[in-house]
CHARMM internal coordinates of N, CA and C (Angstrom, degrees):
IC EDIT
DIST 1 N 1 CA 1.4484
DIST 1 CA 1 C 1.5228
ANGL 1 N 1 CA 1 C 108.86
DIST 1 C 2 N 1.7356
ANGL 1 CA 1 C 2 N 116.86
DIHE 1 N 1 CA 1 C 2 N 154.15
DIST 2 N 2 CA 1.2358
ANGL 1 C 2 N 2 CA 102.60
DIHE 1 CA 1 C 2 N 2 CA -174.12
DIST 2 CA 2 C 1.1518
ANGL 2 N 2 CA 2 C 131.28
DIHE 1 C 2 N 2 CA 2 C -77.18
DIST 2 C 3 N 1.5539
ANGL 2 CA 2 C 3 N 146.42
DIHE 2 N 2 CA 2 C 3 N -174.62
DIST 3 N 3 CA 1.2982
ANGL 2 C 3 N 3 CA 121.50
DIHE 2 CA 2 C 3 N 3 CA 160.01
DIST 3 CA 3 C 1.8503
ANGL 3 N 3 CA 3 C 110.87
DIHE 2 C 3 N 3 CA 3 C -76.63
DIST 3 C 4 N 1.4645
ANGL 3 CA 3 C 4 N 109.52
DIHE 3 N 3 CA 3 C 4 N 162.07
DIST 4 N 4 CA 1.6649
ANGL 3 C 4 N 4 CA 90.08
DIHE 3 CA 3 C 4 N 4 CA -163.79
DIST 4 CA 4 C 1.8626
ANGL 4 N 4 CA 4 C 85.63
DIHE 3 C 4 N 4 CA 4 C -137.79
DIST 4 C 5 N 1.5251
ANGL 4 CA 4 C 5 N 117.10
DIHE 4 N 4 CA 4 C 5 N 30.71
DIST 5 N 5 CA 1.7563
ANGL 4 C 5 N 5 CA 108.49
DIHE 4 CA 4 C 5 N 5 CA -170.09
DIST 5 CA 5 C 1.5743
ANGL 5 N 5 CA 5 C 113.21
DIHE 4 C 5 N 5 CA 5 C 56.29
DIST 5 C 6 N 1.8538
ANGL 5 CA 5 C 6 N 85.77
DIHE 5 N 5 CA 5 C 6 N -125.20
DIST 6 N 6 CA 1.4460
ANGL 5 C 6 N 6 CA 112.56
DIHE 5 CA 5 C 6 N 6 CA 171.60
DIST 6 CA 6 C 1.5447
ANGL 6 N 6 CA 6 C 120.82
DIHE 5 C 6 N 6 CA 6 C -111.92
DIST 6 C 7 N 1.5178
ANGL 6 CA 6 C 7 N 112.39
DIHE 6 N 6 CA 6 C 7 N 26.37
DIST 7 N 7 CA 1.4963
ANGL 6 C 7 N 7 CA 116.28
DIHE 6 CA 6 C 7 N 7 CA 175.57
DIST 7 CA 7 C 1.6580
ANGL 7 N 7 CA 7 C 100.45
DIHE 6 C 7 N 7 CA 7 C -69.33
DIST 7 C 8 N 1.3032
ANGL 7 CA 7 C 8 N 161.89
DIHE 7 N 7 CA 7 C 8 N 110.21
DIST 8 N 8 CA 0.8556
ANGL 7 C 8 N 8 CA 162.91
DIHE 7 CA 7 C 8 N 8 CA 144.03
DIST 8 CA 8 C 2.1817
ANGL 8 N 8 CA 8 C 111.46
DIHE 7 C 8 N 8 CA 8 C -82.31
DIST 8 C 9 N 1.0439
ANGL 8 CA 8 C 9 N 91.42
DIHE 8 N 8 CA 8 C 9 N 18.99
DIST 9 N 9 CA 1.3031
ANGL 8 C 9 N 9 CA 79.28
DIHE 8 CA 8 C 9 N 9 CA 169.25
DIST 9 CA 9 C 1.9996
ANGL 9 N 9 CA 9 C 103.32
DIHE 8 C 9 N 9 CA 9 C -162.66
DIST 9 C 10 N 0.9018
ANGL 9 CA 9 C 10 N 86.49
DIHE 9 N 9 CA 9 C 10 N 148.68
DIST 10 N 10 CA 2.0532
ANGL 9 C 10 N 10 CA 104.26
DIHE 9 CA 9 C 10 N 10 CA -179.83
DIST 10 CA 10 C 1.1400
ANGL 10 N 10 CA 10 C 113.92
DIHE 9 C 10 N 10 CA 10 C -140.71
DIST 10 C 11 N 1.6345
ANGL 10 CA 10 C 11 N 112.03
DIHE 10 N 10 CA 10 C 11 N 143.13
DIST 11 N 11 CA 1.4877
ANGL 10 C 11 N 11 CA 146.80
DIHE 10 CA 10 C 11 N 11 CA 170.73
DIST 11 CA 11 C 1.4446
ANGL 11 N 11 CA 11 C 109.07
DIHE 10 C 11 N 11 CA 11 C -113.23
DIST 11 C 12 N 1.5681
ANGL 11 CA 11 C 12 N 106.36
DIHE 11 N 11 CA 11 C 12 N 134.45
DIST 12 N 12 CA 1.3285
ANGL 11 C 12 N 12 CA 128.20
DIHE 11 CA 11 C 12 N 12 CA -170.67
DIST 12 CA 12 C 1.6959
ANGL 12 N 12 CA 12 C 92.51
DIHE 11 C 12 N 12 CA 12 C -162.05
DIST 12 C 13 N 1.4653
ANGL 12 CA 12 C 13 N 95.91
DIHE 12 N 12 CA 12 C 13 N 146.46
DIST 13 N 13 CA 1.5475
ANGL 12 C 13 N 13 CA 132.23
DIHE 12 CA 12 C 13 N 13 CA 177.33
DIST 13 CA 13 C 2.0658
ANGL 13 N 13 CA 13 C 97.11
DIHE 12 C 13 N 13 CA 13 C -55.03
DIST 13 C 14 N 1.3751
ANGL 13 CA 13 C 14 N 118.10
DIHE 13 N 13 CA 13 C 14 N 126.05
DIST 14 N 14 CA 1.4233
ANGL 13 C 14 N 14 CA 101.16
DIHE 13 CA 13 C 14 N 14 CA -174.87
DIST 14 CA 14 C 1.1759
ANGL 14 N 14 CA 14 C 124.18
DIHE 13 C 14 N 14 CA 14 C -79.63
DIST 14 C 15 N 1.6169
ANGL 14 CA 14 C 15 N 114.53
DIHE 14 N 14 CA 14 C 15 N -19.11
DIST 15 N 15 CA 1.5942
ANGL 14 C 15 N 15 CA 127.99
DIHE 14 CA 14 C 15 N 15 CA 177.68
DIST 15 CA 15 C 1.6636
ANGL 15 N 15 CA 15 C 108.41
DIHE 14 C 15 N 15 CA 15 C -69.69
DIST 15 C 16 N 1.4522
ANGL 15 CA 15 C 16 N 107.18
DIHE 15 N 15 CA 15 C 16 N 4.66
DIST 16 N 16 CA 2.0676
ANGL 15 C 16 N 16 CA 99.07
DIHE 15 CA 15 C 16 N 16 CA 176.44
DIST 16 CA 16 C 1.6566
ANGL 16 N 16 CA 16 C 87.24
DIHE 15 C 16 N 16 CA 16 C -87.02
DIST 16 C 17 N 1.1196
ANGL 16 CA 16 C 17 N 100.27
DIHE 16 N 16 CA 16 C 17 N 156.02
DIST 17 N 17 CA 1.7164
ANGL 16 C 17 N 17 CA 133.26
DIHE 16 CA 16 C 17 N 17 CA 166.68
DIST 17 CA 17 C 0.7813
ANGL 17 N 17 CA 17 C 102.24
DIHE 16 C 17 N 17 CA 17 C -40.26
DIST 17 C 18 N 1.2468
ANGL 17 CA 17 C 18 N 134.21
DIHE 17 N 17 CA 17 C 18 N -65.90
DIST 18 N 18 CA 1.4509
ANGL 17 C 18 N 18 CA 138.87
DIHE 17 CA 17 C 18 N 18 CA -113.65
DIST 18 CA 18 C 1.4071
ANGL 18 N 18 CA 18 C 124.76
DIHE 17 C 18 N 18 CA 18 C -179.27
DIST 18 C 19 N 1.3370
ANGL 18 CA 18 C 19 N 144.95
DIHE 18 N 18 CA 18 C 19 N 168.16
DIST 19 N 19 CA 1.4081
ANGL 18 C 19 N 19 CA 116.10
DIHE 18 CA 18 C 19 N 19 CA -135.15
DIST 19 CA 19 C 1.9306
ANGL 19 N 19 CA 19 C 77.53
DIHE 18 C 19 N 19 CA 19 C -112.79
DIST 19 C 20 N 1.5098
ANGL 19 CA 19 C 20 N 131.93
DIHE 19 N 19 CA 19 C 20 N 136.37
DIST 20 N 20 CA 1.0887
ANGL 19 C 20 N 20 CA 148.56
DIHE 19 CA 19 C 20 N 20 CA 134.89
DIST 20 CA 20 C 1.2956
ANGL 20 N 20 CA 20 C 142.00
DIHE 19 C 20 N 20 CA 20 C -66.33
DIST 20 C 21 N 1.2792
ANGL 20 CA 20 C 21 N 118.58
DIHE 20 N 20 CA 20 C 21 N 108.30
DIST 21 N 21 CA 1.1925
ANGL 20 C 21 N 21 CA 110.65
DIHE 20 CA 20 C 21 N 21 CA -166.88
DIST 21 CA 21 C 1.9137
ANGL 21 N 21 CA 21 C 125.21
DIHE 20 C 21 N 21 CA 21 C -109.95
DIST 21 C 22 N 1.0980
ANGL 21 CA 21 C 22 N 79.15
DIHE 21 N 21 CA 21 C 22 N 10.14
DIST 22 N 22 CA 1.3041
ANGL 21 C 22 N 22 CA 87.27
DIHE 21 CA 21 C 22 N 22 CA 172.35
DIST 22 CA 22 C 1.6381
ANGL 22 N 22 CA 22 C 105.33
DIHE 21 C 22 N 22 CA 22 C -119.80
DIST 22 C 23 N 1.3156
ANGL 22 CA 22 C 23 N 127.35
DIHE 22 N 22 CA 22 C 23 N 9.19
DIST 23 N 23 CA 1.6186
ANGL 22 C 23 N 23 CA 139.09
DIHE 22 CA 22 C 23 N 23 CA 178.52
DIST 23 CA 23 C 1.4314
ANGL 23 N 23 CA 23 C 103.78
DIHE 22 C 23 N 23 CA 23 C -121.43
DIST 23 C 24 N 1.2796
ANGL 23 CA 23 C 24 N 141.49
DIHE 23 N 23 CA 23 C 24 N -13.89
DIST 24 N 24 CA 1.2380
ANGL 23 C 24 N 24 CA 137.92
DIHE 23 CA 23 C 24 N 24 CA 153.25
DIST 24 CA 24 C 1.6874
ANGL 24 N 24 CA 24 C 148.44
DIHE 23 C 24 N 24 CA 24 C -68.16
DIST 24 C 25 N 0.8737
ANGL 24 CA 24 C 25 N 125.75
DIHE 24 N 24 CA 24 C 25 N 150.59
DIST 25 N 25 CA 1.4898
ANGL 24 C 25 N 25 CA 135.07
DIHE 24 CA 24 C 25 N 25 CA -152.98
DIST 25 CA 25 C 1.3267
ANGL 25 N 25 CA 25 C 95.31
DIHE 24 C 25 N 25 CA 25 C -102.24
DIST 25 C 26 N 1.4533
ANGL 25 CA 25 C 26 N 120.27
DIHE 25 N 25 CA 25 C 26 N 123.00
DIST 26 N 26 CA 1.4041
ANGL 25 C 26 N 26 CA 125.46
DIHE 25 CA 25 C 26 N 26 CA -168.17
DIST 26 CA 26 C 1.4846
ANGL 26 N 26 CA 26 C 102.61
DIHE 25 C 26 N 26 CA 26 C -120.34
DIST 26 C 27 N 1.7588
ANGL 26 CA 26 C 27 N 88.04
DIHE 26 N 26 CA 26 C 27 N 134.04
DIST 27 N 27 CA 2.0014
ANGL 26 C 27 N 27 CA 103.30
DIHE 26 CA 26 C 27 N 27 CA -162.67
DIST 27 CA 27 C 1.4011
ANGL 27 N 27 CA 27 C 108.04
DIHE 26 C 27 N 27 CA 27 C -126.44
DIST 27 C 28 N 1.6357
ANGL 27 CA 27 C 28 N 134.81
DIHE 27 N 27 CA 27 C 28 N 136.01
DIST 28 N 28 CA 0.8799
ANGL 27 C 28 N 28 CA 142.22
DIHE 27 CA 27 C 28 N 28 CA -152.92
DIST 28 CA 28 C 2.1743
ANGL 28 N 28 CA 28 C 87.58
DIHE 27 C 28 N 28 CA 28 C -101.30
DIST 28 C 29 N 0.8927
ANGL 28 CA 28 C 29 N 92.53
DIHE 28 N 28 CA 28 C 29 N -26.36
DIST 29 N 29 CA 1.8540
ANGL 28 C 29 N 29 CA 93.04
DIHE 28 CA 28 C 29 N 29 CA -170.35
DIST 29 CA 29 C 1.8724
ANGL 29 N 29 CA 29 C 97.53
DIHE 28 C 29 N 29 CA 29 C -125.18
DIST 29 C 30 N 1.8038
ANGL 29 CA 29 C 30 N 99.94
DIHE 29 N 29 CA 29 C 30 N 175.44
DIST 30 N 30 CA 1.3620
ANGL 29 C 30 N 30 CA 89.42
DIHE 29 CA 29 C 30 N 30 CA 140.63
DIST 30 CA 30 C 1.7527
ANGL 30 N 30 CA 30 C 138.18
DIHE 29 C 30 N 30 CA 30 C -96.32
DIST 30 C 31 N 0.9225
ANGL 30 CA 30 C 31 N 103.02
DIHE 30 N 30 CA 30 C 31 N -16.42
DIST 31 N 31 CA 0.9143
ANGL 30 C 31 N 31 CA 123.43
DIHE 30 CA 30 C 31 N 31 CA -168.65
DIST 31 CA 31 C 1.7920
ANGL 31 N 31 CA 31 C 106.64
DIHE 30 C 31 N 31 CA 31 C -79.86
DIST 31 C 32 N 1.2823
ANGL 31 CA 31 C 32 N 107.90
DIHE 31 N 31 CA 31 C 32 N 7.00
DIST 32 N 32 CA 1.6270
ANGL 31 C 32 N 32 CA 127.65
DIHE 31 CA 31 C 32 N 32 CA 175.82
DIST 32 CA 32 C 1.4166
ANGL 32 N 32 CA 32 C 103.11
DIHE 31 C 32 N 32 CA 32 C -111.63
DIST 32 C 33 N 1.7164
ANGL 32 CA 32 C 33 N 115.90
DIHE 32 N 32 CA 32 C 33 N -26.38
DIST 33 N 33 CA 1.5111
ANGL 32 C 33 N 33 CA 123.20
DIHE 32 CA 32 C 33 N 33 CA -177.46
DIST 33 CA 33 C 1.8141
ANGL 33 N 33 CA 33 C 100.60
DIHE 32 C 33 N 33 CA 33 C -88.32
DIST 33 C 34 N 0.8805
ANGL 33 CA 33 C 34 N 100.45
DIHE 33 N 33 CA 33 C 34 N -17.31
DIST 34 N 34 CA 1.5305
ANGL 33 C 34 N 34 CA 103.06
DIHE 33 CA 33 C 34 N 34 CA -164.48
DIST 34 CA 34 C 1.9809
ANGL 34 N 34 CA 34 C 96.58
DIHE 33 C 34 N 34 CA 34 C -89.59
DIST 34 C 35 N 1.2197
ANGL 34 CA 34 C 35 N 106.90
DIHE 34 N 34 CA 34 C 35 N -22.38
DIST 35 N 35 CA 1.1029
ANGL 34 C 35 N 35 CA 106.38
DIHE 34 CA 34 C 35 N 35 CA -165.88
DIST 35 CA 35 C 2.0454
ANGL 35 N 35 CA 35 C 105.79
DIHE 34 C 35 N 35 CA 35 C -99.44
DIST 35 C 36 N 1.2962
ANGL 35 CA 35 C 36 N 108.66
DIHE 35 N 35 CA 35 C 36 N -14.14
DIST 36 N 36 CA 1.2975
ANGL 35 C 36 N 36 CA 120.37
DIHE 35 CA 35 C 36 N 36 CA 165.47
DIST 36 CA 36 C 1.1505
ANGL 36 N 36 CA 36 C 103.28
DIHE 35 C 36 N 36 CA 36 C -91.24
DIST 36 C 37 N 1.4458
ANGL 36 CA 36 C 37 N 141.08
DIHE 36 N 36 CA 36 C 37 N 2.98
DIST 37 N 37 CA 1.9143
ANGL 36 C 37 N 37 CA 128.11
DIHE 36 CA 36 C 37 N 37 CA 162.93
DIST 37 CA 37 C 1.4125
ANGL 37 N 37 CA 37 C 86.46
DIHE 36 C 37 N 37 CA 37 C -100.17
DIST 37 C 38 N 1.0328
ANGL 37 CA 37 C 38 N 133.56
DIHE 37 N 37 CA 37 C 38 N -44.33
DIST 38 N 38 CA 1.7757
ANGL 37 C 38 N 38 CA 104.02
DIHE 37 CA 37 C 38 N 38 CA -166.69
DIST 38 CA 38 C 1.7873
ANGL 38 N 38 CA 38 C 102.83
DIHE 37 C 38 N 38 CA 38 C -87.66
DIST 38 C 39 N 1.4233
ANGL 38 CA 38 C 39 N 138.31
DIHE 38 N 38 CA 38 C 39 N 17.70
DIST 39 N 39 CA 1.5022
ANGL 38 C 39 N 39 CA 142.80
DIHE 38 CA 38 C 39 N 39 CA 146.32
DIST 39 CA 39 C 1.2791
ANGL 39 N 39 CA 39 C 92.91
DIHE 38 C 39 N 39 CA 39 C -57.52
DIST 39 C 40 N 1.6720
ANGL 39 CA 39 C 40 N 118.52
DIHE 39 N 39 CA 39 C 40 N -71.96
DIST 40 N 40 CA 1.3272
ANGL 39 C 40 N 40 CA 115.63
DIHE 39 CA 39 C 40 N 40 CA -151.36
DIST 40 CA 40 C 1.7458
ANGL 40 N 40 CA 40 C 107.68
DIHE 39 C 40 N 40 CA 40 C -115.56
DIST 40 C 41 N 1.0698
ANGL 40 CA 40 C 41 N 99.03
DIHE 40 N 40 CA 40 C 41 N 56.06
DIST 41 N 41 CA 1.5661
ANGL 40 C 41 N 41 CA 119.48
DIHE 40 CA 40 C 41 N 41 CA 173.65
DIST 41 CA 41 C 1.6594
ANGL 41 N 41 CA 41 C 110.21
DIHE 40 C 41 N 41 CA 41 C -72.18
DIST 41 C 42 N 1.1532
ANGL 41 CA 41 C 42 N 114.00
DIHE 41 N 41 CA 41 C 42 N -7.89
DIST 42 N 42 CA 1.4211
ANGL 41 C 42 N 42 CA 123.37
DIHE 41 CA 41 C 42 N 42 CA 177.13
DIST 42 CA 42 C 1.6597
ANGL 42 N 42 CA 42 C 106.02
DIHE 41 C 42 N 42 CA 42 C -71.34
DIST 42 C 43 N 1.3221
ANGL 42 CA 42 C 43 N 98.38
DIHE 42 N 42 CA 42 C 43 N -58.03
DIST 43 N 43 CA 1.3060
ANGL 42 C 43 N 43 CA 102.67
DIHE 42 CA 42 C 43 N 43 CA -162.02
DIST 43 CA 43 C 1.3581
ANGL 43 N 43 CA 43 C 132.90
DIHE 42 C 43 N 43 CA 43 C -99.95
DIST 43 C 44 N 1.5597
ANGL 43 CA 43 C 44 N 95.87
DIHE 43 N 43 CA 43 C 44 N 45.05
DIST 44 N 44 CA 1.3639
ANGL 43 C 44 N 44 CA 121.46
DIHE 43 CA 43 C 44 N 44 CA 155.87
DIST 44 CA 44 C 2.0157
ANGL 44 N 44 CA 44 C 100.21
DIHE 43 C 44 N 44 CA 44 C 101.09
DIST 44 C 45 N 1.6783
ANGL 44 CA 44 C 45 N 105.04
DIHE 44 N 44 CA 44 C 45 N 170.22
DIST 45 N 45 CA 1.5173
ANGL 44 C 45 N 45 CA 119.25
DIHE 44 CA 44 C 45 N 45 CA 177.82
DIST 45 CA 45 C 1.3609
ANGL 45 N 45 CA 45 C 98.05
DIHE 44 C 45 N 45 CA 45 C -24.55
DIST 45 C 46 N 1.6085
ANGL 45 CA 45 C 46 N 127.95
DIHE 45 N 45 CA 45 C 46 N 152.14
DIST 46 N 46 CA 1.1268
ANGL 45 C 46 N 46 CA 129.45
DIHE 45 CA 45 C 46 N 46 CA 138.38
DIST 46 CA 46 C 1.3631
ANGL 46 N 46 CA 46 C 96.17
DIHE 45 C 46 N 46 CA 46 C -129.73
DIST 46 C 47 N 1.9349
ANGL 46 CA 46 C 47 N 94.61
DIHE 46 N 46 CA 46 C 47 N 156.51
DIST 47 N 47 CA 1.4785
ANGL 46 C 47 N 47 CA 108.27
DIHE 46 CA 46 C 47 N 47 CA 174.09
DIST 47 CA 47 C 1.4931
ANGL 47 N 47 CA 47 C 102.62
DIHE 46 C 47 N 47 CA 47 C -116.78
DIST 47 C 48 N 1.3617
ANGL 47 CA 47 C 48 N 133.16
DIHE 47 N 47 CA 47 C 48 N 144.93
DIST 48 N 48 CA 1.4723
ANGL 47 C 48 N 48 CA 164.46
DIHE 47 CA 47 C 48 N 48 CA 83.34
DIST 48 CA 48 C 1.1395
ANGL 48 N 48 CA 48 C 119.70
DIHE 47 C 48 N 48 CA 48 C 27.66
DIST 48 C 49 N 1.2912
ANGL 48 CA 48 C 49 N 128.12
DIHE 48 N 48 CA 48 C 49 N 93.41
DIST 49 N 49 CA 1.6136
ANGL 48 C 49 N 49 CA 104.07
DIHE 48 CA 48 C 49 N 49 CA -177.93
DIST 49 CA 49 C 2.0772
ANGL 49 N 49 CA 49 C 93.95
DIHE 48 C 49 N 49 CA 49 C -123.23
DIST 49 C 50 N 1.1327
ANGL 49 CA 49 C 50 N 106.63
DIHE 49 N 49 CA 49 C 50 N 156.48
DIST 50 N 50 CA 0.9270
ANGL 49 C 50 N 50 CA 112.03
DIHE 49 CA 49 C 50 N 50 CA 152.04
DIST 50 CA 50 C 1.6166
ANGL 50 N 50 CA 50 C 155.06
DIHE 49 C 50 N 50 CA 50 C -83.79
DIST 50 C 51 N 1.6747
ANGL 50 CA 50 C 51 N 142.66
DIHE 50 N 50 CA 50 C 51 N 83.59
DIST 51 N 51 CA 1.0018
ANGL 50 C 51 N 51 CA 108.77
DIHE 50 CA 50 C 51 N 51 CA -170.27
DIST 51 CA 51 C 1.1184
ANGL 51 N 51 CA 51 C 149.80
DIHE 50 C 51 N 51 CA 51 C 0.07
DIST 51 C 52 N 1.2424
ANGL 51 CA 51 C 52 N 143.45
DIHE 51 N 51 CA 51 C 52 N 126.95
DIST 52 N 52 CA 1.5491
ANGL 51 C 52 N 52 CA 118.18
DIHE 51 CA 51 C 52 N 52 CA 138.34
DIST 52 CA 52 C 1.6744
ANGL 52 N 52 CA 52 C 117.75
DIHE 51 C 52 N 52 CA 52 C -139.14
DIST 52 C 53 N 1.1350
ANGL 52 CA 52 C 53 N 125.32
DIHE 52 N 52 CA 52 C 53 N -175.13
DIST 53 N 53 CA 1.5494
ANGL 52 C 53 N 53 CA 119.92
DIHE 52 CA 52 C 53 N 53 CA 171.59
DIST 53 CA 53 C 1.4905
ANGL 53 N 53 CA 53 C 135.80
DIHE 52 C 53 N 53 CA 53 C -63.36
DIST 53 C 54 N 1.7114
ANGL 53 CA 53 C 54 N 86.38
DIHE 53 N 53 CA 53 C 54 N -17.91
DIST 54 N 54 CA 1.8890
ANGL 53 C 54 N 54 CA 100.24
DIHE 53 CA 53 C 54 N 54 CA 165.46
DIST 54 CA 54 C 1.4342
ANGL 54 N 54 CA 54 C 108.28
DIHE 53 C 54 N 54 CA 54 C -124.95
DIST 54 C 55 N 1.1462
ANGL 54 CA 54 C 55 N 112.15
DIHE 54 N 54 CA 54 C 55 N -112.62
DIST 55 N 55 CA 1.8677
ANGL 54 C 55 N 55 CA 106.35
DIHE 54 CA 54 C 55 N 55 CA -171.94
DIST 55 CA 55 C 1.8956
ANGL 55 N 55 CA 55 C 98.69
DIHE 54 C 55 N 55 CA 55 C -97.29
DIST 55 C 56 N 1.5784
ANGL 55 CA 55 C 56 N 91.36
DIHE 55 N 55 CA 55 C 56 N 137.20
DIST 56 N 56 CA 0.9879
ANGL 55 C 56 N 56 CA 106.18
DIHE 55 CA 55 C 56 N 56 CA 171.71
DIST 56 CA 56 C 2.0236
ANGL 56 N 56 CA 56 C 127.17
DIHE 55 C 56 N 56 CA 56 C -46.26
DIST 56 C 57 N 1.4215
ANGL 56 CA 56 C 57 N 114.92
DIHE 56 N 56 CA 56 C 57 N 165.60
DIST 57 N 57 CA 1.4803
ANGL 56 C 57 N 57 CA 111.61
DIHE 56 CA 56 C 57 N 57 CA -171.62
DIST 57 CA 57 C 1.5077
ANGL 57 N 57 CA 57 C 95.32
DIHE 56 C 57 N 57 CA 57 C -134.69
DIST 57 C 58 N 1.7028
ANGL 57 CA 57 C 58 N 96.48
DIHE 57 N 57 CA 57 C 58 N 117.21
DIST 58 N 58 CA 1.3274
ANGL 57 C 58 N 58 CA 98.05
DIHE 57 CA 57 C 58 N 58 CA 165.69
DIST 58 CA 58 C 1.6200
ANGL 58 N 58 CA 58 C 137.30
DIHE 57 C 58 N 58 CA 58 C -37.12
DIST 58 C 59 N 1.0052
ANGL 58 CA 58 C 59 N 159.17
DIHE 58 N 58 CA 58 C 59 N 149.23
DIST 59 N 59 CA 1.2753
ANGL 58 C 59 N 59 CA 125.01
DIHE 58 CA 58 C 59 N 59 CA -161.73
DIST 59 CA 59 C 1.7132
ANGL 59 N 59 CA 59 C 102.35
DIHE 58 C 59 N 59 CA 59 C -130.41
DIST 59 C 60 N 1.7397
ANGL 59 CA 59 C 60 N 91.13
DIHE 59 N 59 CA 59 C 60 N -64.44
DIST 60 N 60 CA 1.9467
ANGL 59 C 60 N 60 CA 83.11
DIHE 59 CA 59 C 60 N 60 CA -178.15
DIST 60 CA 60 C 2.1038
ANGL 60 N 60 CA 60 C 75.85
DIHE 59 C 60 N 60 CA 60 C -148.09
DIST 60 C 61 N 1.3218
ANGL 60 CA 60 C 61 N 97.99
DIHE 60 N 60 CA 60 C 61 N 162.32
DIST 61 N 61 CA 1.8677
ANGL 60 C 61 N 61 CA 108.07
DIHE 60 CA 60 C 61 N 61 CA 154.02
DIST 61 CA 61 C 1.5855
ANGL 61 N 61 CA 61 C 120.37
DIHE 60 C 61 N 61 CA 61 C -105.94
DIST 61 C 62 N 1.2830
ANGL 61 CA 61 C 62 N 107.48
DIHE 61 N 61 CA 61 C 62 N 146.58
DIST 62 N 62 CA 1.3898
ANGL 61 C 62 N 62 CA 104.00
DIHE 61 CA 61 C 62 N 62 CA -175.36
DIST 62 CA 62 C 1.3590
ANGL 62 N 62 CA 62 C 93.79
DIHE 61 C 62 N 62 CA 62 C -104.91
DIST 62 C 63 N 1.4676
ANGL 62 CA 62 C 63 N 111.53
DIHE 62 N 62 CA 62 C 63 N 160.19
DIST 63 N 63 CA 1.4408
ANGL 62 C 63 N 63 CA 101.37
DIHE 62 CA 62 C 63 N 63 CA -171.66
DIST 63 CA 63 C 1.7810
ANGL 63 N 63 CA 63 C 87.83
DIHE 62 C 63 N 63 CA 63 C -120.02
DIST 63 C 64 N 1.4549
ANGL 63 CA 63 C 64 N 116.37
DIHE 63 N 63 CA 63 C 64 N 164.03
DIST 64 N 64 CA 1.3783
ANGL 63 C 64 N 64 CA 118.75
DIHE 63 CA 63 C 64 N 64 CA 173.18
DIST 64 CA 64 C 1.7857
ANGL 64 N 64 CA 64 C 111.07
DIHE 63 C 64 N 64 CA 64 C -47.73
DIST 64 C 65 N 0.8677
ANGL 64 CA 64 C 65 N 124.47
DIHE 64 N 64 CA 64 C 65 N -69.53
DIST 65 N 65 CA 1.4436
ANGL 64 C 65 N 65 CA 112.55
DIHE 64 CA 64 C 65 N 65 CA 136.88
DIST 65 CA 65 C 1.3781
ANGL 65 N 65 CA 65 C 141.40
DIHE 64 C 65 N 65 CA 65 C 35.70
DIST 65 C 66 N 1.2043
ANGL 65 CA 65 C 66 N 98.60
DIHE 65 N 65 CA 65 C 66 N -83.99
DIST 66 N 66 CA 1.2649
ANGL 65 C 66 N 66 CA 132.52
DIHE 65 CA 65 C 66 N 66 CA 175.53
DIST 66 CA 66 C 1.3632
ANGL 66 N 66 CA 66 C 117.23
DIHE 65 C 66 N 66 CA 66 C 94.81
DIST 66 C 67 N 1.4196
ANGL 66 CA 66 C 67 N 95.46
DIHE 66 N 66 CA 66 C 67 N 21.15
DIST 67 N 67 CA 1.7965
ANGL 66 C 67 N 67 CA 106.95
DIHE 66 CA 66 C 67 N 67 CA 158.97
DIST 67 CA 67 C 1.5112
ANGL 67 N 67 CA 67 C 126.28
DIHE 66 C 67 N 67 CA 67 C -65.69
DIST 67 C 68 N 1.2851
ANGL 67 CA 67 C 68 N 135.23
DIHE 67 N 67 CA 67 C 68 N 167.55
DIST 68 N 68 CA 1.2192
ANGL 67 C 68 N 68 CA 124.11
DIHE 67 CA 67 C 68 N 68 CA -160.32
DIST 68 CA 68 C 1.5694
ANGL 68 N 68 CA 68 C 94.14
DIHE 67 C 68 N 68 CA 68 C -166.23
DIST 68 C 69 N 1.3621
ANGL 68 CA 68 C 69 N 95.39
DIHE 68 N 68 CA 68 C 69 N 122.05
DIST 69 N 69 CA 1.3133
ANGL 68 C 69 N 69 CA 121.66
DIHE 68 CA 68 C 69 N 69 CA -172.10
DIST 69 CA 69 C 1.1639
ANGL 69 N 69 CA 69 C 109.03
DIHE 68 C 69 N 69 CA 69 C -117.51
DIST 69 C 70 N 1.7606
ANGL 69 CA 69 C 70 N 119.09
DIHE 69 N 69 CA 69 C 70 N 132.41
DIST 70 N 70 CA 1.6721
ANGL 69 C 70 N 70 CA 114.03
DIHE 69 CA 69 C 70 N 70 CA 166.84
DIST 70 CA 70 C 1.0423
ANGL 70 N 70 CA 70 C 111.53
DIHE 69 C 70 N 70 CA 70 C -57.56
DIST 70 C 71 N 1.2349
ANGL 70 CA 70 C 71 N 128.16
DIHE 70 N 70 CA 70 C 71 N 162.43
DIST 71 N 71 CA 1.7506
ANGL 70 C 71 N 71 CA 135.09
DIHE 70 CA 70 C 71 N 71 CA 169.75
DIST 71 CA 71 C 1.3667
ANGL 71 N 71 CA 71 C 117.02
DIHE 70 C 71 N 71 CA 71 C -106.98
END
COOR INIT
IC SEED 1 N 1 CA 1 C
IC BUILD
């Protein structure tokens, strides 16, 4: 996995499988992730994932909306 600094948080499209890491939007906060789902609130659910040191943790989905669902 790559090195990612202090991004501890990622945005990805919610209809992918599986978590991408080379197609994801890398967030220093949430509240920086939260603010890249309502940019691209057009283009459908996004999910939230959380950093971590091994595989990432889904976190919550944003819905077009701007509803927010645990994952």
């Amino acid at each position: 996995m790559a090195q990612r600094n202090q991004n501890t948080w990622a945005v990805q499209p919610a209809a992918w499988a599986k978590f991408d890491e080379h197609g994801a939007v890398y967030c220093e906060s949430i509240e920086a992730a939260y603010q890249v789902c309502k940019q691209i609130a057009g283009e459908g659910d996004q999910m939230i994932f959380k950093m971590t040191t091994g595989k990432p943790i889904k976190w919550v989905r944003v819905t077009g909306n701007e509803l927010v669902q645990s994952a």
